[in-house]
N, C-alpha and C positions, 0 to 999 in steps of 0.2 A: 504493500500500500504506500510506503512513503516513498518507493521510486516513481509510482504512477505523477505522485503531488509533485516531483522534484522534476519531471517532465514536461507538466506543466507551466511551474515557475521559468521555466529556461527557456520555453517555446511564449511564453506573454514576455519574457524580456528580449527575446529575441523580435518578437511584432515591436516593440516600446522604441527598440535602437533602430528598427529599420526607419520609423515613424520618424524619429529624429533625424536620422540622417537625410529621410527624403525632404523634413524642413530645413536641417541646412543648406543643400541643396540650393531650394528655391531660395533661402535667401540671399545664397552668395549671388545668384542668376540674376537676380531681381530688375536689374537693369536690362538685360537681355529681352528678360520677357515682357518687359514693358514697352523696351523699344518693337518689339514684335505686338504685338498688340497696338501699340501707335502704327504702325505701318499698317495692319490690315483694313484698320478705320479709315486711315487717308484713300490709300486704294480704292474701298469698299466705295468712298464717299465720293468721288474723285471717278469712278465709274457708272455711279448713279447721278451723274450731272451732265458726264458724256452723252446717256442714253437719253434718245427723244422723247417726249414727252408723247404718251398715246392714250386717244382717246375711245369711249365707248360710248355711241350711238347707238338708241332701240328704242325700238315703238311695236306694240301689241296691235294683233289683230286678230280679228273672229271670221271663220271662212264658215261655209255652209249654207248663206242665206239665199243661193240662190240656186235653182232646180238641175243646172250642168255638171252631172257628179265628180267632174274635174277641180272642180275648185269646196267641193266637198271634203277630199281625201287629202290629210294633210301629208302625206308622200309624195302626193303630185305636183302637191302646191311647193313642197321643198324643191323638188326637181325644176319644177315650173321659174321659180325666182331663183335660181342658182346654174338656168342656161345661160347659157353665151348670150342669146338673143335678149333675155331681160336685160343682162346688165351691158350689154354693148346700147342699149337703146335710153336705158339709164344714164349712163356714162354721156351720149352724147345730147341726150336731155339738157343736163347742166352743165356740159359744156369742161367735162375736166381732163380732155385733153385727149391724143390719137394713141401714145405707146401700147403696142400688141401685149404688152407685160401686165398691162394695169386692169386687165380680166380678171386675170391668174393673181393677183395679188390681193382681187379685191374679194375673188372664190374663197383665198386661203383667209383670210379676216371674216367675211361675210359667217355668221352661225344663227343658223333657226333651230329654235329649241318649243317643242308642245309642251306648253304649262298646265293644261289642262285638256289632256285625249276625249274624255267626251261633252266640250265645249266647243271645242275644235278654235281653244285659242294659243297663238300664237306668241313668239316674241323675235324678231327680226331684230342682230345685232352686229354692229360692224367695228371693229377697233382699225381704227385709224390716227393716223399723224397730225390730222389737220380738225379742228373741231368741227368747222364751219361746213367742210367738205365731205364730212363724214355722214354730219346732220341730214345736208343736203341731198345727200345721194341715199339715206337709209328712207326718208321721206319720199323722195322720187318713184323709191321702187316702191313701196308699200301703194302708195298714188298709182302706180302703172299696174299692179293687181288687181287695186279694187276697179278703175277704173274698165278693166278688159273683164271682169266679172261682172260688172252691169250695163257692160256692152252686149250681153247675149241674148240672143232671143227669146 
């Protein structure tokens, strides 16, 4: 019995010295790891002023109201406003310009999400760089949906 205690004692002063040594350690370091800790903050800070500032445009809609089961199904209606032809028709709607790239970048931003599957409403959302342009063009196309849904016979 008193070698189990004596095992004990040796293994708690054995954790006690390594405790210690791991705080001397940091304290001779101290500088070290402060200067490393200042660095990551300058960088961290310093790469969040770099990056653009980007914006989230969205606007809810409700599809369904009208007898074309095309704009009933909100699959269709995802596919429907995330063709080429909405958003090139959009695009030159408001006029933001010709590059073949700015489809393809406005696909990869553009995210329709169902908020509610048997309301059949929507949420059209676009992160972009520019507020204004973002606004304008998540408006346009929501405008060019409803408008071609109550264009139908």
């Amino acid at each position: 019995m008193k070698d189990e205690g004596m095992d004990e004692e040796i293994y708690l002063s054995d954790i006690v010295n390594y405790v210690k040594h791991i705080i001397s350690i940091l304290y001779t370091q101290k500088f070290l790891i402060l200067g490393f800790f200042v660095l990551a903050i300058l960088v961290g800070g310093t790469f969040s002023f770099i990056q653009p500032q980007q914006y989230n445009s969205s606007v809810m809609i409700k599809i369904g109201s009208v007898s074309d089961p095309i704009y009933q199904n909100g699959t269709i209606v995802s596919r429907v406003l995330l063709s080429d032809e909405y958003i090139m028709k959009t695009i030159e709607k408001e006029k933001l310009g010709d590059d073949p790239s700015l489809v393809t970048t406005i696909k990869d931003n553009l995210k329709i999400s169902e908020l509610t599957p048997n309301f059949n409403i929507f949420e059209l959302s676009l992160l972009s760089t520019d507020k204004n342009n973002g606004t304008r063009f998540i408006k346009s196309l929501s405008s060019l949906l409803i408008s071609d849904s109550e264009g139908l016979p």
